[in-house]
C-alpha positions as CSV (number, residue, x, y, z in Angstrom):
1,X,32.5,6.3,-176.7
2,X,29.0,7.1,-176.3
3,X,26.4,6.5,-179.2
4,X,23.5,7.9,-179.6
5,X,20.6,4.7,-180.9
6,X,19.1,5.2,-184.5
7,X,16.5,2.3,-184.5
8,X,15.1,2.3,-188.0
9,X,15.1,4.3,-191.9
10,X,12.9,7.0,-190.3
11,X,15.6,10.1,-190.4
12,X,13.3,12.1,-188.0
13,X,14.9,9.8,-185.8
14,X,18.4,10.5,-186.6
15,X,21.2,12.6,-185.2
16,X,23.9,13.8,-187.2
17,X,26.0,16.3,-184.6
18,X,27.2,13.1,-182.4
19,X,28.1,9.4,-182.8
20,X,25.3,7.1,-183.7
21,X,25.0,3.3,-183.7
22,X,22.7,2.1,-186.6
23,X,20.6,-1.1,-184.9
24,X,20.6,-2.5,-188.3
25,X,21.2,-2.5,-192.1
26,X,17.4,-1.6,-192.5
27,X,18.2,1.6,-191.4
28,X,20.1,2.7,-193.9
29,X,18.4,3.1,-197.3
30,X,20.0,2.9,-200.6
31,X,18.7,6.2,-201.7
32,X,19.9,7.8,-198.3
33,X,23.3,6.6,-198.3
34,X,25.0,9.9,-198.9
35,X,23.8,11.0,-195.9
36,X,24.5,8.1,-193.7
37,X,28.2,7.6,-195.2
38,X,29.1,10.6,-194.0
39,X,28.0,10.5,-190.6
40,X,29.9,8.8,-187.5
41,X,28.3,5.8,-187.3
42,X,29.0,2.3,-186.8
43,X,26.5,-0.9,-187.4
44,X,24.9,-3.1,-184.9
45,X,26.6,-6.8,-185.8
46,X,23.2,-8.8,-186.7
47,X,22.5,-11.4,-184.1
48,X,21.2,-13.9,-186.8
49,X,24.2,-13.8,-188.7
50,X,25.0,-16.7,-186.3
51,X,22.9,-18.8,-188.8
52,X,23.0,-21.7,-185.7
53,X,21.4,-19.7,-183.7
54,X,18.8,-18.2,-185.9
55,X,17.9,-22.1,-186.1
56,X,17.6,-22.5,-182.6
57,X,16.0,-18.8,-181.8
58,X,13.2,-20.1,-184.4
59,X,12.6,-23.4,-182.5
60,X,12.6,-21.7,-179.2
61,X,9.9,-18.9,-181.0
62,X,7.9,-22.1,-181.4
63,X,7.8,-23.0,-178.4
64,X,6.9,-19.7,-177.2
65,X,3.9,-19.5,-179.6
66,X,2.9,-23.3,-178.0
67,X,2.4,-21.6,-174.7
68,X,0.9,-18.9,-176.1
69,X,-1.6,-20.4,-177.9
70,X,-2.6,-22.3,-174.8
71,X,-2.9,-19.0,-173.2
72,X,-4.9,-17.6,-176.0
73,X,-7.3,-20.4,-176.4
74,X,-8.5,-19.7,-172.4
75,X,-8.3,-15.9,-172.4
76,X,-10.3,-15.5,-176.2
77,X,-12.6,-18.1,-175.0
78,X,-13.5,-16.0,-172.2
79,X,-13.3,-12.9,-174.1
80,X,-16.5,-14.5,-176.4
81,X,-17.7,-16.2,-174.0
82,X,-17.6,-19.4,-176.6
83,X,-15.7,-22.8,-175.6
84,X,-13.3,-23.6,-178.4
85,X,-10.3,-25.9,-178.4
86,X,-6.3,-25.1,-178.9
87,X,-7.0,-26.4,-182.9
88,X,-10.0,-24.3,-183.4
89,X,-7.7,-20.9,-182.1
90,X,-4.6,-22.2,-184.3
91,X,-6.8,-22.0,-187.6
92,X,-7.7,-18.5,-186.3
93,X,-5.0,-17.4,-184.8
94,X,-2.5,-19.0,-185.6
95,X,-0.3,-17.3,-188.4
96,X,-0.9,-14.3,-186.9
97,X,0.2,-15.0,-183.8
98,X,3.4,-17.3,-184.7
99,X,4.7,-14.5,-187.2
100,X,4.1,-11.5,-184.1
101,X,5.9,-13.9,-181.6
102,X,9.1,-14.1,-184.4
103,X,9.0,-10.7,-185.7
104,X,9.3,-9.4,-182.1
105,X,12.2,-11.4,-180.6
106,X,13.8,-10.3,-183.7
107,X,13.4,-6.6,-182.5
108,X,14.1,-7.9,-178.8
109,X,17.2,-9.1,-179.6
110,X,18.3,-6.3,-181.5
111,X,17.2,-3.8,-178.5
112,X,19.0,-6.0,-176.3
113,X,22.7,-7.0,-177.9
114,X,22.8,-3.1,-178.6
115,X,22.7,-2.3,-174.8
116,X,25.1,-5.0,-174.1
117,X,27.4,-3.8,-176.7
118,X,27.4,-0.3,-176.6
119,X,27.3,2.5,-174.2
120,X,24.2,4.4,-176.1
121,X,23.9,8.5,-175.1
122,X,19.6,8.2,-176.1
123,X,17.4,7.7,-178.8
124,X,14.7,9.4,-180.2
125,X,11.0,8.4,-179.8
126,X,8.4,9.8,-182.1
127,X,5.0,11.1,-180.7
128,X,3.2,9.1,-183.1
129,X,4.8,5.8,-181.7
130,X,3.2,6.4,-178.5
131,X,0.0,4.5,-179.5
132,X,-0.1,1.0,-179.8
133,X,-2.1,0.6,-183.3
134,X,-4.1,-3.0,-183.6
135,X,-3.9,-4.2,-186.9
136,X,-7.5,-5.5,-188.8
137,X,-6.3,-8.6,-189.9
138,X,-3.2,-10.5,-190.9
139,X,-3.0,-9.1,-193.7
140,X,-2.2,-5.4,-192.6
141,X,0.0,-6.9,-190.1
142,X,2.0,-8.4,-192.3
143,X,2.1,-5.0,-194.5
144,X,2.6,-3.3,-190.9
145,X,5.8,-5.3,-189.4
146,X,8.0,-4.3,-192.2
147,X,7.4,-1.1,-192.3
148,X,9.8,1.2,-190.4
149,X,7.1,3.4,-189.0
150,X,5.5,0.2,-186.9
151,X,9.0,-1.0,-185.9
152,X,10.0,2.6,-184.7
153,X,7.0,1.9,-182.5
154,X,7.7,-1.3,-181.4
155,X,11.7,-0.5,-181.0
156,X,10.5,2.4,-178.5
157,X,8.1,0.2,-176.7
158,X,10.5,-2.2,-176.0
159,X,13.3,0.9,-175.3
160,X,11.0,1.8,-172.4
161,X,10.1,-1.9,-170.8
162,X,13.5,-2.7,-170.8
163,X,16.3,-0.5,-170.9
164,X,17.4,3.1,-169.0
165,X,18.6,4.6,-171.9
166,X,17.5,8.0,-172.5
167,X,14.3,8.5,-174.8
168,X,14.0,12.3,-176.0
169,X,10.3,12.8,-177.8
170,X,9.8,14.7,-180.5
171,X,7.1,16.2,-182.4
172,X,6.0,14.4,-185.6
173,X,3.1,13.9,-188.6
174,X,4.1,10.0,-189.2
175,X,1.0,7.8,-189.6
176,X,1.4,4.1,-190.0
177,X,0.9,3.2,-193.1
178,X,-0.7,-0.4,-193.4
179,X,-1.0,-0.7,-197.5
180,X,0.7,-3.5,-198.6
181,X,3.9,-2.4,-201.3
182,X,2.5,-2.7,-204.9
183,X,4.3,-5.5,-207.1
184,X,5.5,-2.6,-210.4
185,X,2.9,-1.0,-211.7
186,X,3.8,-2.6,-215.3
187,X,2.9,-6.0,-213.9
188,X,-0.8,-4.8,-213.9
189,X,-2.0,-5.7,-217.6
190,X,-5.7,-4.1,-218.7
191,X,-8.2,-7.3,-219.2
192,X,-8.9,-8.2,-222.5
193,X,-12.7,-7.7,-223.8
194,X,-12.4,-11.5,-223.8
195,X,-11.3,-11.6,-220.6
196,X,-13.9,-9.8,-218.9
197,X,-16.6,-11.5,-220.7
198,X,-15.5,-14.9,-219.3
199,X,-15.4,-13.7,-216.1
200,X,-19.3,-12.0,-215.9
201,X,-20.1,-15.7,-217.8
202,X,-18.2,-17.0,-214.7
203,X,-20.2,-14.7,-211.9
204,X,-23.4,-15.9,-213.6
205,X,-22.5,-19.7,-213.5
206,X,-21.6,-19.1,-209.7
207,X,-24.8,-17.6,-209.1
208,X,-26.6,-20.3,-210.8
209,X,-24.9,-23.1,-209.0
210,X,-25.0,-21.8,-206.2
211,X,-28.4,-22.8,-205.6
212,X,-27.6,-26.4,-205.9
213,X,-25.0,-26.5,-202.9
214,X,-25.8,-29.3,-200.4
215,X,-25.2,-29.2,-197.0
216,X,-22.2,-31.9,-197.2
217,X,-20.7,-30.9,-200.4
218,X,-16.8,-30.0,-200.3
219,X,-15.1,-26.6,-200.2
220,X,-12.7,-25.8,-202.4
221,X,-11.3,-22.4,-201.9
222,X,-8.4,-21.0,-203.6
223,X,-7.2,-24.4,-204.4
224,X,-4.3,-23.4,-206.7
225,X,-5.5,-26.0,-209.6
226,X,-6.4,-24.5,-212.9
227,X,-10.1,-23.4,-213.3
228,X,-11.1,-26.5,-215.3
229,X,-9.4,-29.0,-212.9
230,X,-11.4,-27.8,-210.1
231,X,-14.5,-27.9,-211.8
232,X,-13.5,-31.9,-212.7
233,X,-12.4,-32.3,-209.3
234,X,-15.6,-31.0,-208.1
235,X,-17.7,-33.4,-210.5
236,X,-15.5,-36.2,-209.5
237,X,-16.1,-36.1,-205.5
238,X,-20.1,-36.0,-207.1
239,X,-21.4,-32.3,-206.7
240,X,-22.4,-29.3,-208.6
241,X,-19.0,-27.7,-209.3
242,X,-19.1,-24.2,-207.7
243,X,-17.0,-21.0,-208.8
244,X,-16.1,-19.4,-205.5
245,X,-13.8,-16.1,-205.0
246,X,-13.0,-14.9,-201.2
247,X,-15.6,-12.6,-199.6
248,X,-14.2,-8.9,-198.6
249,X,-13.4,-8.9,-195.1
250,X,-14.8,-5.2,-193.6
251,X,-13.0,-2.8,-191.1
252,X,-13.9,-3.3,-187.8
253,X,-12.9,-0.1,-185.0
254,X,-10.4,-0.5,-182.4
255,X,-12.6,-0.5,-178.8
256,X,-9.6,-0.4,-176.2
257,X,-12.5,-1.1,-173.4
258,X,-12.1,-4.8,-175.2
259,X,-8.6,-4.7,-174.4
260,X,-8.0,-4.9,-170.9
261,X,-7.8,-8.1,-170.6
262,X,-4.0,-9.7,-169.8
263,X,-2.4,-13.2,-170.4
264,X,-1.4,-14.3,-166.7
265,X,1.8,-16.6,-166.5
266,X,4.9,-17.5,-165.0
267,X,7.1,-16.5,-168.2
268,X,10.6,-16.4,-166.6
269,X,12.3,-14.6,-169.8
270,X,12.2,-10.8,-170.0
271,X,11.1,-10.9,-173.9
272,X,8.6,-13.7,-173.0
273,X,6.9,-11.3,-170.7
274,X,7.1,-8.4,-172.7
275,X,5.1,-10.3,-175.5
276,X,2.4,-11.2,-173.1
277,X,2.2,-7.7,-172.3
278,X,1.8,-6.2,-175.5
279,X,-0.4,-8.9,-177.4
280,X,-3.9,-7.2,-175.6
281,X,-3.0,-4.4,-177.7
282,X,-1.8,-5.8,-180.8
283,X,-3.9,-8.5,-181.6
284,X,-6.2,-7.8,-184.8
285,X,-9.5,-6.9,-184.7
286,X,-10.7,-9.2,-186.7
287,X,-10.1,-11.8,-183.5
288,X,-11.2,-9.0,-180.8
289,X,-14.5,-6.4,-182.0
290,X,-15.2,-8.2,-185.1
291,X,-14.9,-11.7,-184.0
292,X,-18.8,-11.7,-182.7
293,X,-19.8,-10.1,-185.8
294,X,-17.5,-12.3,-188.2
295,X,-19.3,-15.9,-186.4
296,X,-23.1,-14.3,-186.4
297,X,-22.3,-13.8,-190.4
298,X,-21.2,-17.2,-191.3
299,X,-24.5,-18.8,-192.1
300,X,-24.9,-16.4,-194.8
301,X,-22.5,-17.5,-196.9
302,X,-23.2,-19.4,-199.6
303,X,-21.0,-22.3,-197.9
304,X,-21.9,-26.0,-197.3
305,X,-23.5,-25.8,-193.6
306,X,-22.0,-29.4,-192.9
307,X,-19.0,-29.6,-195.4
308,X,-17.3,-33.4,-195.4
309,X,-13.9,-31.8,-196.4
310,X,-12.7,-28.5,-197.0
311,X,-9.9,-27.6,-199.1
312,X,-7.5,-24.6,-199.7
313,X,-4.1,-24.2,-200.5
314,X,-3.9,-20.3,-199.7
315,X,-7.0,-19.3,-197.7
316,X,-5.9,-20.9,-194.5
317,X,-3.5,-17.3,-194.0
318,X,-5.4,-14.8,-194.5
319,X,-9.1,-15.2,-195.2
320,X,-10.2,-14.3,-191.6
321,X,-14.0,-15.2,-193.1
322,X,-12.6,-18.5,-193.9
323,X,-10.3,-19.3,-191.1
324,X,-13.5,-18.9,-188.7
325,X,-15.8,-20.6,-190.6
326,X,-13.1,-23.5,-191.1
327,X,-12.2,-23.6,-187.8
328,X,-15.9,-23.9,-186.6
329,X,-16.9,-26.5,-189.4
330,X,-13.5,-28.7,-188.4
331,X,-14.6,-28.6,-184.5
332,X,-17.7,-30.3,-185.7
333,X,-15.8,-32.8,-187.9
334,X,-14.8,-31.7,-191.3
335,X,-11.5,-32.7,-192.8
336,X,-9.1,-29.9,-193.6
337,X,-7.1,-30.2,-196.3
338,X,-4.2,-28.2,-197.7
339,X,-2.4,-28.1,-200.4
340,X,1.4,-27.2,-201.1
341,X,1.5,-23.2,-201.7
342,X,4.3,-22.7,-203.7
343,X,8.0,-23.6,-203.5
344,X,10.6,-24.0,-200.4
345,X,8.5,-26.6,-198.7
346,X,9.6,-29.4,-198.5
347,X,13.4,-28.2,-199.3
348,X,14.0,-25.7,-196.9
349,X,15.3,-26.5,-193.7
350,X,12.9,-24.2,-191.7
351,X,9.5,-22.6,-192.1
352,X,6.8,-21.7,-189.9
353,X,4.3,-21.9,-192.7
354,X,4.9,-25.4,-193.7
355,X,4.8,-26.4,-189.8
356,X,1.8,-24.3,-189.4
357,X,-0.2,-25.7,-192.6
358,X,0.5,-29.2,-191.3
359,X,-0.6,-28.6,-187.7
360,X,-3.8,-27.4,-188.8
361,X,-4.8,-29.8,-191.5
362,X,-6.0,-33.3,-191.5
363,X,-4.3,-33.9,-194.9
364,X,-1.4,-32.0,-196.0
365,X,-0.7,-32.2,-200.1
366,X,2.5,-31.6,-201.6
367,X,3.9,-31.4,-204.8
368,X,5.8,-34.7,-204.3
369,X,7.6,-34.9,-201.2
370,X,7.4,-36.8,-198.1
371,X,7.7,-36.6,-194.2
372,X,9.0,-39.7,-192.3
373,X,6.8,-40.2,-189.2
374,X,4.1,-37.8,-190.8
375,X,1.0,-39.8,-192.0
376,X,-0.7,-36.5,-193.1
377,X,1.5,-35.2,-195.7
378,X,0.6,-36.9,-198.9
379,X,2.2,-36.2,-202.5
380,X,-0.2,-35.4,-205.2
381,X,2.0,-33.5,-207.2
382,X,2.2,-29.8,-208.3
383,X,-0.9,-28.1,-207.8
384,X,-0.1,-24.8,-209.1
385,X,-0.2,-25.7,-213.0
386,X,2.1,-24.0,-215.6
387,X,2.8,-23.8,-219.0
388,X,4.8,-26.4,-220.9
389,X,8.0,-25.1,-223.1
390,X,7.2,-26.4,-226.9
391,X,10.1,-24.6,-228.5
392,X,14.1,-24.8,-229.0
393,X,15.5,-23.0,-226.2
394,X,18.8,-23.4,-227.5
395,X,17.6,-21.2,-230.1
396,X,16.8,-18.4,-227.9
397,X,19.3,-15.0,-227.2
398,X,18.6,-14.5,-224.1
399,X,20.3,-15.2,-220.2
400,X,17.6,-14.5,-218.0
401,X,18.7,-14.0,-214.5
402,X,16.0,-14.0,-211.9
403,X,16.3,-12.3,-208.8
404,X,14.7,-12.1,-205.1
405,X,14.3,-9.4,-202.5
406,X,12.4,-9.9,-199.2
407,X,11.6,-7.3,-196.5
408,X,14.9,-5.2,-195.0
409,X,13.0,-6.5,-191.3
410,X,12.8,-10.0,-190.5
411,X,9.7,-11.3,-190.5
412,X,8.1,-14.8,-190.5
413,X,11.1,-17.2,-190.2
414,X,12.0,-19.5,-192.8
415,X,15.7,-20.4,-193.8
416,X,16.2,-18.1,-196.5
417,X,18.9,-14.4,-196.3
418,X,17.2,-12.2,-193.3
419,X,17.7,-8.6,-193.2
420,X,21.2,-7.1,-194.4
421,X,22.1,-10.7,-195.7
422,X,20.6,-9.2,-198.6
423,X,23.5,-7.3,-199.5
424,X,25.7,-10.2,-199.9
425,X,22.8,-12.0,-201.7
426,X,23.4,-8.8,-204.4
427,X,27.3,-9.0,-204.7
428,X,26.6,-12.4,-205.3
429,X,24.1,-11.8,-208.6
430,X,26.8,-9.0,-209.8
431,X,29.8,-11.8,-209.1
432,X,28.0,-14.2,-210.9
433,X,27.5,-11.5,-213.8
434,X,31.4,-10.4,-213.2
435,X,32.2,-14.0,-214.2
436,X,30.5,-14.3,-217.6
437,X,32.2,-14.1,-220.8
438,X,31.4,-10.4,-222.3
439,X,29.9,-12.5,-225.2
440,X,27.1,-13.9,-223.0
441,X,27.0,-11.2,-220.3
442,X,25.7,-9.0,-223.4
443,X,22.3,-11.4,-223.5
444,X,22.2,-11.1,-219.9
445,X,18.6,-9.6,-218.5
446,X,18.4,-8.6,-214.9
447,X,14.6,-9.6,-213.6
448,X,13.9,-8.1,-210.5
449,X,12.3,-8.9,-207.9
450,X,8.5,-7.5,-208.2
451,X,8.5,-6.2,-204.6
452,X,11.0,-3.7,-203.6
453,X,10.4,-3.6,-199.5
454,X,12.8,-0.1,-199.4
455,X,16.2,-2.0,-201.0
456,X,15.8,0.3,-203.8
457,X,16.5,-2.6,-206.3
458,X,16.6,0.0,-209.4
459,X,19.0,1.9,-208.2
460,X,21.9,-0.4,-206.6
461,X,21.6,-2.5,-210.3
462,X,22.1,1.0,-212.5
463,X,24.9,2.0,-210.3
464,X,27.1,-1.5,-209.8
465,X,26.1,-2.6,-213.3
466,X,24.7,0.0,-215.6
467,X,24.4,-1.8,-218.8
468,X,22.8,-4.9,-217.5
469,X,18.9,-4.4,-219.0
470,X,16.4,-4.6,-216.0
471,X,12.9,-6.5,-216.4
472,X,10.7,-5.0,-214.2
473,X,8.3,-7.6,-214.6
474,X,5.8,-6.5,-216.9
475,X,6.5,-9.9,-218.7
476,X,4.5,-12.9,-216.8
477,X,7.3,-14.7,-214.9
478,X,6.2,-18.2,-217.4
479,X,6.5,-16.1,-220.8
480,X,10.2,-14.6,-220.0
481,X,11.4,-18.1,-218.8
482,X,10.4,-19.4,-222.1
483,X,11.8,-16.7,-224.0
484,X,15.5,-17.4,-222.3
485,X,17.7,-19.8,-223.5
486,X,18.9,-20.6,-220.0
487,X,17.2,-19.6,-216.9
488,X,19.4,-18.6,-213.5
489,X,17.5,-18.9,-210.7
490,X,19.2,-17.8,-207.8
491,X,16.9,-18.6,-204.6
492,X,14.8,-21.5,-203.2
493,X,11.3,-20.1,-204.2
494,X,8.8,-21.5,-206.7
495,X,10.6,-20.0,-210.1
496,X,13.1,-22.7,-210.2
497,X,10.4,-25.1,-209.9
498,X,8.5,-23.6,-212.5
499,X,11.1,-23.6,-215.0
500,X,12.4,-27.5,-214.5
501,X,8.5,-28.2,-214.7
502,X,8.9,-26.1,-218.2
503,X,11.3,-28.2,-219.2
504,X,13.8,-25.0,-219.9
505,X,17.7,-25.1,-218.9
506,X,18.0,-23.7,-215.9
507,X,20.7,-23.3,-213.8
508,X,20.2,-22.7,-210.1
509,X,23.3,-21.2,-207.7
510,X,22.6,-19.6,-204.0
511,X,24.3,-19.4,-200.7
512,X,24.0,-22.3,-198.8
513,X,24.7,-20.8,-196.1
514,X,21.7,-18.7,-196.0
515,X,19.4,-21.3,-198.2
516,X,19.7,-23.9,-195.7
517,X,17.9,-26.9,-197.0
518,X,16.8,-30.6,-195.3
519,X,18.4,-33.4,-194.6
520,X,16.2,-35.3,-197.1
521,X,16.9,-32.5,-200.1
522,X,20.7,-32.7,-200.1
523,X,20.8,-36.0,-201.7
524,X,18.0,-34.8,-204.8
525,X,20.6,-31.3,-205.0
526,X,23.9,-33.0,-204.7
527,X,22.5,-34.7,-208.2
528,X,21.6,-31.4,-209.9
529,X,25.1,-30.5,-208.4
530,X,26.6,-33.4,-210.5
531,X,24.6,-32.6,-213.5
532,X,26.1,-28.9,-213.5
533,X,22.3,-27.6,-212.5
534,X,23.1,-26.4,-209.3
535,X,26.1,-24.4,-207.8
536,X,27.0,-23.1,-204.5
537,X,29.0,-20.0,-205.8
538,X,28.0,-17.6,-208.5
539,X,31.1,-18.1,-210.3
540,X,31.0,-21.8,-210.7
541,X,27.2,-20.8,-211.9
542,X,28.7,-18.7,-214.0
543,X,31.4,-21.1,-216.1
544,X,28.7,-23.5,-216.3
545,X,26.2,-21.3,-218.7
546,X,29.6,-20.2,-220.3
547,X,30.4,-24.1,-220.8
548,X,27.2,-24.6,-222.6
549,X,26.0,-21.9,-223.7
550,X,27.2,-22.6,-227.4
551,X,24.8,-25.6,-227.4
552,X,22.8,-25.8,-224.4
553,X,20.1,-28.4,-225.9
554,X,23.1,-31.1,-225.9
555,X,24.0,-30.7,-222.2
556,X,20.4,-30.2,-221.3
557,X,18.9,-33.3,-223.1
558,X,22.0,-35.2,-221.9
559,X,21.2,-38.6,-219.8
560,X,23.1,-37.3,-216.5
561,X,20.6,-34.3,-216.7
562,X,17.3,-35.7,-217.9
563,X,17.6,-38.1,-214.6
564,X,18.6,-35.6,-212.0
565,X,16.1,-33.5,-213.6
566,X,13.1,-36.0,-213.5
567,X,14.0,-37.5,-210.2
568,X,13.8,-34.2,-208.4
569,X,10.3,-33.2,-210.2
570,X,9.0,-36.7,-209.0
571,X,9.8,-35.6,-205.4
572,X,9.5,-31.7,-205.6
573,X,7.3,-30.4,-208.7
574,X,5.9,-33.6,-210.3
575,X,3.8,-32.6,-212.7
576,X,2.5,-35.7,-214.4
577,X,-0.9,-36.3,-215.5
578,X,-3.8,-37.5,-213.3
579,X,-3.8,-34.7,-210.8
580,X,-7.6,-34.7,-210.4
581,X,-7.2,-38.0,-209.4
582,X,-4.6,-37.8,-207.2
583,X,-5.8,-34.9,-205.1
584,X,-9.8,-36.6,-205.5
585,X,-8.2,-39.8,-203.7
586,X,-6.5,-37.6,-200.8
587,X,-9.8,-35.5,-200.5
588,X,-11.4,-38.9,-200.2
589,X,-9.1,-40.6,-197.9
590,X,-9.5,-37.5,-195.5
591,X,-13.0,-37.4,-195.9
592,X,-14.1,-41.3,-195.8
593,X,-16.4,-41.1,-198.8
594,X,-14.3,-42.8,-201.9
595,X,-17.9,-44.6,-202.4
596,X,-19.1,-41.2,-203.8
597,X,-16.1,-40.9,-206.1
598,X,-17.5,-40.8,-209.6
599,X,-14.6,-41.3,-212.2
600,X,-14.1,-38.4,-214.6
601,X,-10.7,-39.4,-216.0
């Protein structure tokens, strides 16, 4: 039987008079579902459901970017008429062009297991989708490939390069929309008078010291450490401490006259060729009509001109100012430095990220952990600071279960649930909330996640469980962890981190099928496994907080669980004391100045 293609949510796109194939669960919203269950339809089987080979399509998307960026670094070189090297192009360019290289064999192997499998009637292709729409930065790209509009686009492209199937156009008003999904609107507190009178003391400080800078000073930019540990790190490598926020990157038009250009190769693979093809067309502006503009501008910043070391731990994504200047300033020998962003790194099994952030840096920080063979990756402990728990938990009312969504469209690849493996991540939450005495499911809170991305969280909660209270997040994530008796943290993110670090119970359960972690994690989790901390099914999650729930201070002050505990914070969030020091040392040791060390601790 014939069916006719429905590529994404957008129902301009649909046909309900004939058999349709969906190409994946991102099609079919929540909120539309009384449509789609009554129409003849059947679902595209994912191709990364094969978790294997969602492992080896992610290192074969790296070696694909390799080339690339080889590619790249001639063609952009030429383009500027500047002579970089590969490293300089992978600060730029890099997260950019690693995330577009995964999100589109993604889409390619969609587009192409659908032809294999099915006999397909057509499809429908938007006017709007016509167009190939550059993106200004990373930042709107990101917003962009998760968004069904821009897939449609890219679905239809890669419909016409490499497939006969039958494309009808149609007429439409969509515009791509490139705003990035609000976290709820609750989350967004009014400042304090207080508040806003540090901060104008702050601007006026910045001003001030900002006449001091000397030409070799560091730069720290959006370090993660508290306000007043940067300003002691800063006194400890010797220089006026500076108070530095990220400049506002500008729109720069789309001149298609500066897009003409192609990447020659030999690429033997049909997706590998399509890639090359499209990239003139996708690539942000930022690295095509304002690159010339964005260099020119760089000695007005009020930057060190000859910076010793630079350090970030978030700026390296998607600062475009930054990432230039960096990249210019590490070409003439500063030491990059970066430290850990948040959690899965060092635990997961896969992430581009944590490859990427290593590649570029001289000196990669984490919050404990180590790589074998990797000189550059040096634990300092957790960077990101958090509150300390001073108060009976076991006291508390409250089960707080804490929940994730990501995007319903794969995007940069890490080992966490892609795409419709979301839905089993929910029936796991309401099995694990199916499995809890009535006594304790009646404390139960619900936090969801604070981004939606279109799986109409709200709505599948009030309609599988309807009494279970939902915390939109208008409570900081720190303040409802403390207020919980036990924290259930059910993905490998940075809450579970924060919590141990808090010194609250906390029990942690996920799939590990779809939370694959390293080879040097399992022995740190198989502990927490003994210690009842961690669980690989909802319900044994589940019979654990019943089992203790009744006094959860004696299981959690017990000596099995205070060393599991404390020798997985050692390796993964170690939040002892003399964290200035530590990261001052690694700033030093990539910088080869520990002379000018002064000692503030």
């Amino acid at each position: 039987m014939k069916r006719f293609l429905i590529t994404t949510a957008l129902e301009d796109t649909w046909r309900f008079d004939q058999p349709v194939l969906f190409l994946g669960e991102w099609c079919r919203r929540y909120t539309a579902r009384e449509k789609w269950k009554e129409m003849d339809a059947e679902l595209l089987p994912y191709h990364w459901d094969d978790r294997e080979k969602l492992f080896r399509d992610y290192r074969y998307a790296a070696k694909v970017y390799e080339g690339l960026l080889l590619d790249l670094t001639f063609e952009l070189n030429r383009l500027h008429n500047v002579e970089h090297d590969s490293r300089y192009w992978r600060i730029v360019i890099g997260p950019w062009l690693g995330s577009f290289v995964q999100v589109l064999l993604d889409r390619w192997l969609s587009i192409q297991s659908a032809v294999q499998m099915y006999e397909l009637s057509g499809t429908i292709v938007l006017e709007s989708a016509k167009p190939a729409v550059a993106p200004n930065d990373i930042s709107e790209f990101n917003a962009l490939c998760i968004k069904d509009s821009w897939n449609h686009r890219i679905y239809a492209a890669m419909l016409e390069d490499s497939t006969a199937i039958a494309r009808i156009l149609v007429n439409d008003s969509h515009e791509l929309d490139s705003t990035q999904e609000s976290r709820n609107s609750s989350v967004l507190r009014k400042q304090s008078v207080v508040r806003k009178a540090r901060r104008k003391l702050a601007r006026l400080y910045a001003r001030i010291a900002s006449m001091l800078v000397r030409d070799s000073d560091a730069l720290l930019l959006n370090t993660y450490m508290q306000g007043s540990d940067q300003l002691k790190l800063q006194a400890r490598l010797g220089q006026v401490p500076q108070i530095r926020e990220p400049h506002t990157l500008e729109r720069f038009p789309v001149d298609t006259a500066k897009r003409t250009w192609s990447i020659k190769s030999e690429a033997s693979s049909g997706f590998e060729q399509f890639v090359r093809r499209v990239i003139p067309d996708h690539i942000p502006a930022a690295y095509i009509e304002g690159y010339r503009q964005l260099v020119v501008e760089q000695p007005d910043l009020d930057w060190p001109k000859h910076p010793r070391v630079i350090f970030t731990s978030n700026s390296y994504s998607s600062d475009e100012i930054f990432k230039i200047w960096a990249a210019e300033k590490v070409e003439a020998g500063s030491r990059l430095v970066i430290g850990q962003h948040g959690g899965h790194y060092g635990i997961g099994k896969w992430s581009f990220y944590e490859d990427h952030e290593i590649a570029i840096s001289d000196r990669y920080l984490t919050w404990g952990w180590t790589t074998p063979g990797e000189p550059k990756v040096t634990p300092v402990g957790r960077i990101k600071a958090g509150p300390r728990s001073g108060i009976r938990l076991g006291e508390e009312p409250r089960l707080l279960l804490v929940t994730c969504a990501l995007p319903r469209y794969s995007y940069w690849m890490y080992s966490v649930f892609v795409a419709g493996q979301y839905l089993g991540y929910f029936d796991d939450q309401c099995a694990f909330i199916a499995a809890l005495p009535d006594s304790i499911s009646k404390q139960l809170t619900v936090r969801l996640f604070p981004q939606d991305f279109g799986w109409d969280q709200q709505e599948r909660w009030r309609d599988r469980m309807p009494r279970v209270p939902l915390d939109d997040g208008s409570v900081p994530i720190g303040e409802a962890i403390c207020q919980s008796r036990i924290c259930v943290c059910t993905y490998n993110a940075t809450t579970f981190l924060e919590s141990l670090s808090m010194n609250v119970p906390t029990v942690i359960f996920w799939n590990p099928e779809h939370w694959e972690i390293k080879a040097s994690a399992i022995p740190f989790f198989k502990e927490l496994q003994r210690a009842g901390i961690f669980h690989e099914s909802p319900e044994s999650a589940a019979r654990q907080v019943a089992k203790v729930w009744d006094d959860v201070d004696s299981w959690w002050h017990s000596m099995e669980v205070v060393t599991a505990v404390e020798r997985f914070k050692v390796n993964y969030c170690d939040s002892g004391p003399g964290l200035v020091n530590r990261v001052a040392q690694a700033l030093a040791g990539a910088a080869k100045f520990q002379n000018q060390i002064k000692s503030t601790e």
